[in-house]
PyMOL CGO cylinders between C-alpha atoms (Angstrom):
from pymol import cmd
from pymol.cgo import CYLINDER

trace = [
    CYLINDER, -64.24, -41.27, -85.88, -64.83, -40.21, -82.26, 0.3, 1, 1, 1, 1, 1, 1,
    CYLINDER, -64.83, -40.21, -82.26, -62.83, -43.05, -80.53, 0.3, 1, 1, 1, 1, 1, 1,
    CYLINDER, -62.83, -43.05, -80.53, -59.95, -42.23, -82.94, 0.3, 1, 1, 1, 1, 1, 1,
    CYLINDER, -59.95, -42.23, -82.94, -60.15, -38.23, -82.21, 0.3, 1, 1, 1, 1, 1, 1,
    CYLINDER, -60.15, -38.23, -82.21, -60.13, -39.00, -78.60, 0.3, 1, 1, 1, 1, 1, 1,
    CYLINDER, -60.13, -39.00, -78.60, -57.32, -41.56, -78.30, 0.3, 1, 1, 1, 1, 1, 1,
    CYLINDER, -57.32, -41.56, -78.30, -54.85, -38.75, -80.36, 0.3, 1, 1, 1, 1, 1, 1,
    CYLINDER, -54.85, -38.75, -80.36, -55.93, -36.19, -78.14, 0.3, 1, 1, 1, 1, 1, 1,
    CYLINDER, -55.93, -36.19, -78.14, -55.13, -38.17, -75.57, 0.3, 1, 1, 1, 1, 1, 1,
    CYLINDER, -55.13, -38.17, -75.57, -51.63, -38.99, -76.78, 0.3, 1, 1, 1, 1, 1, 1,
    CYLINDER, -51.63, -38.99, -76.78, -51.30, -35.09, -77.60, 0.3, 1, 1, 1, 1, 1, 1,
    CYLINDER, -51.30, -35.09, -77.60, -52.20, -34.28, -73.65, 0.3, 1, 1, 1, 1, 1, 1,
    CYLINDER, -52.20, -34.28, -73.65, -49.57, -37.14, -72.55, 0.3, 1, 1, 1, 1, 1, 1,
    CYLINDER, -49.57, -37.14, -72.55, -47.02, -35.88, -74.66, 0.3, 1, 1, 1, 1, 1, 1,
    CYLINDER, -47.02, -35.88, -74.66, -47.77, -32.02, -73.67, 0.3, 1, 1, 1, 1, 1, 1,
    CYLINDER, -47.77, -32.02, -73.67, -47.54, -33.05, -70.11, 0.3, 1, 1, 1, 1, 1, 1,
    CYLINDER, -47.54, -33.05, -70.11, -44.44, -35.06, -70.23, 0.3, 1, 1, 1, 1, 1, 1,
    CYLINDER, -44.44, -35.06, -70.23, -42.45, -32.17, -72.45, 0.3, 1, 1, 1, 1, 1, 1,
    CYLINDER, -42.45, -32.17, -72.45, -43.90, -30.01, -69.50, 0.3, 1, 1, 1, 1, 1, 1,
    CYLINDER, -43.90, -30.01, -69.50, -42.09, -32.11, -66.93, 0.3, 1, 1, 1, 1, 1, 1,
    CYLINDER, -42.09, -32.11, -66.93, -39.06, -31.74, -68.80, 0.3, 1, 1, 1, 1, 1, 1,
    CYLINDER, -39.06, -31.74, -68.80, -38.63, -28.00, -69.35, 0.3, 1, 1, 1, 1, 1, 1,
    CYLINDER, -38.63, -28.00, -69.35, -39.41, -27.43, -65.79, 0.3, 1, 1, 1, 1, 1, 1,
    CYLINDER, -39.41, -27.43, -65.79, -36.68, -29.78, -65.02, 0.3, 1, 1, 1, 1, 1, 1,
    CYLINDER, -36.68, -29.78, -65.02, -34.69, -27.77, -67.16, 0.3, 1, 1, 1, 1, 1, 1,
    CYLINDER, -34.69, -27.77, -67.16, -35.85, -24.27, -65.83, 0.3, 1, 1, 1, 1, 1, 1,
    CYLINDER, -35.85, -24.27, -65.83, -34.81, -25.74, -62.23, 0.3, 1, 1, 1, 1, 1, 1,
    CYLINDER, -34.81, -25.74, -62.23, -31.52, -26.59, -63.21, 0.3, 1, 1, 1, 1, 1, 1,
    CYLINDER, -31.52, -26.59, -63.21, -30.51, -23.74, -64.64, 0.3, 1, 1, 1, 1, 1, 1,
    CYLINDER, -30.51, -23.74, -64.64, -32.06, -21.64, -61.57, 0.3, 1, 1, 1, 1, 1, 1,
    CYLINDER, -32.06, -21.64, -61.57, -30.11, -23.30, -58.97, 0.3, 1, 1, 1, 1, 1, 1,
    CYLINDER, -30.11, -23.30, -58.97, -26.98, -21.85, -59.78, 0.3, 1, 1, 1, 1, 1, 1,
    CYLINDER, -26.98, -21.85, -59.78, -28.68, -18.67, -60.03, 0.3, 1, 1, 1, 1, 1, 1,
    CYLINDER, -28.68, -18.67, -60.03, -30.36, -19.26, -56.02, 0.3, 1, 1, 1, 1, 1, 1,
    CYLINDER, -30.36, -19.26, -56.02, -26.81, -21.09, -54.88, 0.3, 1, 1, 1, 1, 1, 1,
    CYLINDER, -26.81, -21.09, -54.88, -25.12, -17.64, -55.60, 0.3, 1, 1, 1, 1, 1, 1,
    CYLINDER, -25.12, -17.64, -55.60, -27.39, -15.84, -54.17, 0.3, 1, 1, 1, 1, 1, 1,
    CYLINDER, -27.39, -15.84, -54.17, -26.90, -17.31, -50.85, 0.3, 1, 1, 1, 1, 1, 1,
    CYLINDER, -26.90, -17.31, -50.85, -23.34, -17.53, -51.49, 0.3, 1, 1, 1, 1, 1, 1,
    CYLINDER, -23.34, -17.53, -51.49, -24.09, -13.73, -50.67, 0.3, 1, 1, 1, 1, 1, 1,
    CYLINDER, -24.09, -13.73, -50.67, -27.24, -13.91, -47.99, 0.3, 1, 1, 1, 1, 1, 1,
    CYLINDER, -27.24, -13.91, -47.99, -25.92, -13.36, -44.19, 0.3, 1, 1, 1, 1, 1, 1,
    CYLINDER, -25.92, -13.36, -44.19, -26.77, -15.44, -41.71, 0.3, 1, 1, 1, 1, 1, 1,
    CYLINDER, -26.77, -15.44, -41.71, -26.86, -16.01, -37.96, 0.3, 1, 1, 1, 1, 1, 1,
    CYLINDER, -26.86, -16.01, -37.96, -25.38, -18.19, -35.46, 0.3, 1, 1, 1, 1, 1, 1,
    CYLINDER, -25.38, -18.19, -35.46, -26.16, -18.12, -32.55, 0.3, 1, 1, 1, 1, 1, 1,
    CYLINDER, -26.16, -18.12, -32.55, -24.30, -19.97, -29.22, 0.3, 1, 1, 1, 1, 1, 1,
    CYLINDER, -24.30, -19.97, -29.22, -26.26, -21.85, -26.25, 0.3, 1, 1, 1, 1, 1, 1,
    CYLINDER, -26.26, -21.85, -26.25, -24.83, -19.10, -24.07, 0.3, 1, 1, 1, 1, 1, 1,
    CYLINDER, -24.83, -19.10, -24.07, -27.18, -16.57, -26.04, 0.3, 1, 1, 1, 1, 1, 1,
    CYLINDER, -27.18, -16.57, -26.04, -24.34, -14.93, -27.85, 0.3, 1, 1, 1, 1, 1, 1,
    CYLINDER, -24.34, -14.93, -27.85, -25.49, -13.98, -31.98, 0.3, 1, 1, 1, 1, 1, 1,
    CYLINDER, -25.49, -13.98, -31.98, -22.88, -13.48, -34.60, 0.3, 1, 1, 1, 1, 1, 1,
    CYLINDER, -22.88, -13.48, -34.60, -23.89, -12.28, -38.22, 0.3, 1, 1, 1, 1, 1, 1,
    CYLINDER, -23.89, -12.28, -38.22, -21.72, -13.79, -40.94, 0.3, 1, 1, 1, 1, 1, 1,
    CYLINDER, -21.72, -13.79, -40.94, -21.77, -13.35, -44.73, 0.3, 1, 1, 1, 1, 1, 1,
    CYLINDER, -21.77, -13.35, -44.73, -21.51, -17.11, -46.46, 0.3, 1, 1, 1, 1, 1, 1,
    CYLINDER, -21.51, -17.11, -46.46, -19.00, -15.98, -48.88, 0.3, 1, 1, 1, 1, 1, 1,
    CYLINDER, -19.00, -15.98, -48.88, -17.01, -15.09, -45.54, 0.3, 1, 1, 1, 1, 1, 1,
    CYLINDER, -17.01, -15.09, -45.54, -16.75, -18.35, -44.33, 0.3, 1, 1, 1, 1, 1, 1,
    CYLINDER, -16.75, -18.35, -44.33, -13.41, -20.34, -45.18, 0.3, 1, 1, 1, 1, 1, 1,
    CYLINDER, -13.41, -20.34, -45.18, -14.33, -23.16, -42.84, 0.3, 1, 1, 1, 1, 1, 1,
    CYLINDER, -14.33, -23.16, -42.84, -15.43, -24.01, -39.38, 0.3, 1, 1, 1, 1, 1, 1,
    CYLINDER, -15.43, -24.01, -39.38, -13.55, -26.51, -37.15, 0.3, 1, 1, 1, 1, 1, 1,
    CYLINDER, -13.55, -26.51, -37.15, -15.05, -28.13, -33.71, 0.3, 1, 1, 1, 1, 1, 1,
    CYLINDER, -15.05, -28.13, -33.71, -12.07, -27.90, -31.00, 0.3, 1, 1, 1, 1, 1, 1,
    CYLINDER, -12.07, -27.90, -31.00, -13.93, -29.62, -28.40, 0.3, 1, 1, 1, 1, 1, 1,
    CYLINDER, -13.93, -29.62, -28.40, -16.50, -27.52, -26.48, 0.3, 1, 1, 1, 1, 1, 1,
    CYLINDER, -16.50, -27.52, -26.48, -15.41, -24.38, -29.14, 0.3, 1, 1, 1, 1, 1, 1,
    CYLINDER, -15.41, -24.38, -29.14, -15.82, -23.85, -32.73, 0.3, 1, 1, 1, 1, 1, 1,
    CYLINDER, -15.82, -23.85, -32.73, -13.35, -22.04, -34.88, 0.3, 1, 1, 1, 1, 1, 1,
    CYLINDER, -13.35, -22.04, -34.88, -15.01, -19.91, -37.77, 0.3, 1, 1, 1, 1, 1, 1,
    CYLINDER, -15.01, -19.91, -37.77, -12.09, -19.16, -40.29, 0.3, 1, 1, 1, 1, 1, 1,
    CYLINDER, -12.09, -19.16, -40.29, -13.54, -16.14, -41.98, 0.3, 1, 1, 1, 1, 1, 1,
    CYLINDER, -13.54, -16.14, -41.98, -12.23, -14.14, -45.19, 0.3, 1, 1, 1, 1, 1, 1,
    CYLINDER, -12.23, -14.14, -45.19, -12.95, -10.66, -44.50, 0.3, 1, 1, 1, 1, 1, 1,
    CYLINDER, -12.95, -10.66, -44.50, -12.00, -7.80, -47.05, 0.3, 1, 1, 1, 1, 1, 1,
    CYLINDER, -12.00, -7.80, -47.05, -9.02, -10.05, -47.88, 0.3, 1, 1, 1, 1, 1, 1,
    CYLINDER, -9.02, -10.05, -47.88, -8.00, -10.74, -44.33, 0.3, 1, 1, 1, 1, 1, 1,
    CYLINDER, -8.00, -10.74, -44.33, -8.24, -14.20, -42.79, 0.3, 1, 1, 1, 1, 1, 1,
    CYLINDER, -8.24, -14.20, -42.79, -9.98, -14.18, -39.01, 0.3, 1, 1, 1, 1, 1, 1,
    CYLINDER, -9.98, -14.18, -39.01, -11.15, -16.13, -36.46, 0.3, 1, 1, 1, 1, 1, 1,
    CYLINDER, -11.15, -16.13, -36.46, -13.91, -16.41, -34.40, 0.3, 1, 1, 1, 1, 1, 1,
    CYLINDER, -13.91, -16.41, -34.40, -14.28, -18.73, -31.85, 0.3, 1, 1, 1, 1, 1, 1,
    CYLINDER, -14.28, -18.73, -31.85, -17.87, -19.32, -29.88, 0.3, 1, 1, 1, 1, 1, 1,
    CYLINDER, -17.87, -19.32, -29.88, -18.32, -21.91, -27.14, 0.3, 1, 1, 1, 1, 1, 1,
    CYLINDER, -18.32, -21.91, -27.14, -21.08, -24.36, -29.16, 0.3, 1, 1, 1, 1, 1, 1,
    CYLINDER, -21.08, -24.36, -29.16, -20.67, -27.47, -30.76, 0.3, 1, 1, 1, 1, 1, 1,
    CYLINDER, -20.67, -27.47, -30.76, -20.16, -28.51, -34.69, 0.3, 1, 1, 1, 1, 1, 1,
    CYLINDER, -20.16, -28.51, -34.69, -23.55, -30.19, -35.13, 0.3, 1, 1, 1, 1, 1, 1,
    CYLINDER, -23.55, -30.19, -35.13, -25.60, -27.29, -33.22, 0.3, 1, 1, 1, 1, 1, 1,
    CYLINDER, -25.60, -27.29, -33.22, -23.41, -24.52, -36.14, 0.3, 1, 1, 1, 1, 1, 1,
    CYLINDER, -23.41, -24.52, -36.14, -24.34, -27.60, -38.88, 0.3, 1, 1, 1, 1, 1, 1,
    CYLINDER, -24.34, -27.60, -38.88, -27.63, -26.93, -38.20, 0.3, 1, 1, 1, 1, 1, 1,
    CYLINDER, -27.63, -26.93, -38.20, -28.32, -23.38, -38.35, 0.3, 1, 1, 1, 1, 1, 1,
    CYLINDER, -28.32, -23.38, -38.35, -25.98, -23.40, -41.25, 0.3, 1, 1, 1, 1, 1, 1,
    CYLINDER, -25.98, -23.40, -41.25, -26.39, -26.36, -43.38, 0.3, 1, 1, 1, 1, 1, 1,
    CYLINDER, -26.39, -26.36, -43.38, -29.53, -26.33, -46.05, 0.3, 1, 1, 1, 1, 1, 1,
    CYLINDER, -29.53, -26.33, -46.05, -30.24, -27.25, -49.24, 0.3, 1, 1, 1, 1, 1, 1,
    CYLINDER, -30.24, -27.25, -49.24, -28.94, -24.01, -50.84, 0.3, 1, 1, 1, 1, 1, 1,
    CYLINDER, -28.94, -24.01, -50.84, -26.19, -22.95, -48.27, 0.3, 1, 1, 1, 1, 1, 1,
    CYLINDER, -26.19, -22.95, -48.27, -22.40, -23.75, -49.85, 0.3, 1, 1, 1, 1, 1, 1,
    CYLINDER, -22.40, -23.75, -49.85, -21.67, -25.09, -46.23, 0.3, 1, 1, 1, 1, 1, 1,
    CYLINDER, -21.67, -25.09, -46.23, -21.11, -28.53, -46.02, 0.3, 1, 1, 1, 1, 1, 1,
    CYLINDER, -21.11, -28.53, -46.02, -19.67, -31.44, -43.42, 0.3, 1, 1, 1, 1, 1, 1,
    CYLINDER, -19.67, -31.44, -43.42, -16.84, -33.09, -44.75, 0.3, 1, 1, 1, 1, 1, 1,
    CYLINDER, -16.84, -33.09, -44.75, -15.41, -34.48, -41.97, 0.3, 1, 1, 1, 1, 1, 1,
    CYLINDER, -15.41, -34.48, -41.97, -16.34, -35.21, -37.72, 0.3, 1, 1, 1, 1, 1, 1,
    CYLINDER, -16.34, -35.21, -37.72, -14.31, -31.89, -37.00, 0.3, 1, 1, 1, 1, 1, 1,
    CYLINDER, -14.31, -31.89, -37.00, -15.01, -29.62, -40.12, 0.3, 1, 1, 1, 1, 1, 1,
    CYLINDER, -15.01, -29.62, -40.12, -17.96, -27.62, -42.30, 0.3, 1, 1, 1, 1, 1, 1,
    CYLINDER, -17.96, -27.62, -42.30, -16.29, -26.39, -45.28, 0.3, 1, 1, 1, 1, 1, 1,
    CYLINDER, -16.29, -26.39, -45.28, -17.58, -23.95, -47.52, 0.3, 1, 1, 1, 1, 1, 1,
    CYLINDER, -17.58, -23.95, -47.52, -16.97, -25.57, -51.20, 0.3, 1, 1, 1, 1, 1, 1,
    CYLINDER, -16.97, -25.57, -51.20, -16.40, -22.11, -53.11, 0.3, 1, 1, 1, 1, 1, 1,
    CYLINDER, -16.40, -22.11, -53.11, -13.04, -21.47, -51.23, 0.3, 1, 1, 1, 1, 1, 1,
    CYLINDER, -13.04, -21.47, -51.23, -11.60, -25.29, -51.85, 0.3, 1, 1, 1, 1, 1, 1,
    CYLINDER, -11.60, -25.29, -51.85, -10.09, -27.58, -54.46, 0.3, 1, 1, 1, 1, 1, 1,
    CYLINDER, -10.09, -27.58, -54.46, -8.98, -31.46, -54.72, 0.3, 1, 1, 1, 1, 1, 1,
    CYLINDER, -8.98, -31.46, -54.72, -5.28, -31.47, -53.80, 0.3, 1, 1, 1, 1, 1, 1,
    CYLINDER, -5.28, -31.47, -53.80, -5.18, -35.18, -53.30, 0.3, 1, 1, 1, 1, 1, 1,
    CYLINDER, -5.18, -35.18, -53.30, -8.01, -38.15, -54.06, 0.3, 1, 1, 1, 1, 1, 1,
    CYLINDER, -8.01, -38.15, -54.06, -8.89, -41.43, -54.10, 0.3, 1, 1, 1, 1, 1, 1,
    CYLINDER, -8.89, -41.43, -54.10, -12.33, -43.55, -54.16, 0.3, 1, 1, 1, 1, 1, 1,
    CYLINDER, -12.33, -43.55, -54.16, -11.84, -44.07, -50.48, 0.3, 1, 1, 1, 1, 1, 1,
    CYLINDER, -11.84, -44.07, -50.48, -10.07, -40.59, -49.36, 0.3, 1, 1, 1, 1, 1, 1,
    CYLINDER, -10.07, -40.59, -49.36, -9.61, -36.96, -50.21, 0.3, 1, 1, 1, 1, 1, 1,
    CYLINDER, -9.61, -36.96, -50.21, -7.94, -33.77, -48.67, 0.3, 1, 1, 1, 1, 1, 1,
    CYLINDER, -7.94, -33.77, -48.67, -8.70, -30.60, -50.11, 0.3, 1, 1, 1, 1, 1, 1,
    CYLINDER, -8.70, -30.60, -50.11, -7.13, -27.36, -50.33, 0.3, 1, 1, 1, 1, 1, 1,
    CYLINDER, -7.13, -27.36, -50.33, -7.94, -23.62, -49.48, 0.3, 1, 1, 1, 1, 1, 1,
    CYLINDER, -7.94, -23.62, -49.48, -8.02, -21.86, -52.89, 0.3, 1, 1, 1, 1, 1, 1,
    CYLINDER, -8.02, -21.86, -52.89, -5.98, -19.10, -50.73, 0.3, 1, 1, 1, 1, 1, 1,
    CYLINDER, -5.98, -19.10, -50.73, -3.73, -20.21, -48.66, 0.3, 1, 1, 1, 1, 1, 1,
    CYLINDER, -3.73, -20.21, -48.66, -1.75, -23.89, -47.39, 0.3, 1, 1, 1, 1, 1, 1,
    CYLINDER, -1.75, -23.89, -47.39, -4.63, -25.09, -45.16, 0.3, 1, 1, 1, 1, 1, 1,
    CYLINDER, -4.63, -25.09, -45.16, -5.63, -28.32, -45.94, 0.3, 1, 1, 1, 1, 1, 1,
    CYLINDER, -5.63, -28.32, -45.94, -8.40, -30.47, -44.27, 0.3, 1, 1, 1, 1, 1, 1,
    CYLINDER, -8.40, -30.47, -44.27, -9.06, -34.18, -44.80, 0.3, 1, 1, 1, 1, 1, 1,
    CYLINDER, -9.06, -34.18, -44.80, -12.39, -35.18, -46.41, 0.3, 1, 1, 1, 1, 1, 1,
    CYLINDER, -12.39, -35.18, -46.41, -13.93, -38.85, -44.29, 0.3, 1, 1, 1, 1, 1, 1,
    CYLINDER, -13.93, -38.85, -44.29, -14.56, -41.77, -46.16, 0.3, 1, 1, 1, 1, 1, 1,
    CYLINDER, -14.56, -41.77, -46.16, -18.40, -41.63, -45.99, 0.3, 1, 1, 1, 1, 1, 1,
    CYLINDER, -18.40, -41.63, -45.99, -18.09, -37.75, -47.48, 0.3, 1, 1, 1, 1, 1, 1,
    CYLINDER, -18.09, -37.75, -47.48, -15.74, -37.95, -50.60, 0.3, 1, 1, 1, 1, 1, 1,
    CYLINDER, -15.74, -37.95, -50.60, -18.34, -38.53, -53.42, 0.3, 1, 1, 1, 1, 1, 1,
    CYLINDER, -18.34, -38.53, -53.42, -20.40, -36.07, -51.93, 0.3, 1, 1, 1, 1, 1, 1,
    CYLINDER, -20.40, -36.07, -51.93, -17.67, -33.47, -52.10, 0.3, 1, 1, 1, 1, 1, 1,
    CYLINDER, -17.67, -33.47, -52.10, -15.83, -34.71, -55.03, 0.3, 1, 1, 1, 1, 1, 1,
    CYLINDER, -15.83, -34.71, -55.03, -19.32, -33.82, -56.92, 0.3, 1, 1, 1, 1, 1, 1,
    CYLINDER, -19.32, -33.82, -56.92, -19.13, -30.08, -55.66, 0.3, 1, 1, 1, 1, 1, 1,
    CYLINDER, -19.13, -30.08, -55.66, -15.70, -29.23, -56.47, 0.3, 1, 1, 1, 1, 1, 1,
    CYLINDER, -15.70, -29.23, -56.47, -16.13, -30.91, -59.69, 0.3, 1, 1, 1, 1, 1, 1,
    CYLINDER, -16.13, -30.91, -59.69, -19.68, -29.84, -60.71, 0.3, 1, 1, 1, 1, 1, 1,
    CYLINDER, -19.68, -29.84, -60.71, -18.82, -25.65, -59.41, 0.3, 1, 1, 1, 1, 1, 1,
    CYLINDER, -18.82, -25.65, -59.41, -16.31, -25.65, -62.45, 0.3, 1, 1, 1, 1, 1, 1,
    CYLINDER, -16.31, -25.65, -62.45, -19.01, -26.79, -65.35, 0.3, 1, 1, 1, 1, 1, 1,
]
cmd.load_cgo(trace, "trace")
């Protein structure tokens, strides 16, 4: 009957729409990684109250660290570590650099790390410090960071 014909294609459309949901779920998944490498390679600016610009590749950036009034970009360039130091504070860098796809991330008051040059040397449910991949650095992860973090450098290896 009519009643029945409708109520199945009704299911059908439900069901069509739900499996929908699902692969696109699926499709976005799998294209993050592809857009989080990509801007592990996109350049970027930062630019200082006092007007002064610097370009920076992401995969460049070790880490930044706030030393009062100055920040400290650790860089990785053509297998040399540098430094560049700009008069500005951590949150105004955070901003420009931190955004959903960016590697950069705040791991502590005095640090932005960028994930794809750390590991775990040391970690608790309350604690962490991770390592530079290259090198001895090590930088302390807060309290209100460490699951946050812990899911990066666990989740890059899978």
């Amino acid at each position: 009957t009519v009643k029945e014909y409708l109520f199945v294609c009704g299911r059908v459309f439900l069901i069509s729409i739900t499996v929908s949901f699902f692969v696109l779920g699926l499709i976005s998944y799998f294209q993050k990684s592809k857009i989080s490498s990509i801007a592990f390679n996109e350049s970027c600016f930062i630019k200082a109250p006092n007007d002064k610009v610097i370009q920076l590749y992401f995969n460049e950036i070790l880490y930044i660290k706030s030393d009062e009034n100055y920040v400290d970009i650790h860089l990785l360039k053509n297998g040399v570590r540098k430094k560049e130091v700009i008069r500005s504070s951590l949150k105004n860098v955070e901003d420009q650099l931190v955004y959903a796809i960016s590697p950069i991330y705040r791991c502590h008051r005095k640090y932005l790390i960028n994930f794809r040059h750390f590991e775990v040397v040391a970690s608790s449910s309350r604690s962490m410090t991770i390592k530079l991949k290259e090198g001895e650095t090590t930088i302390p992860v807060s309290k209100q960071y460490v699951s946050q973090i812990s899911q990066l450098l666990i989740n890059r290896h899978k």
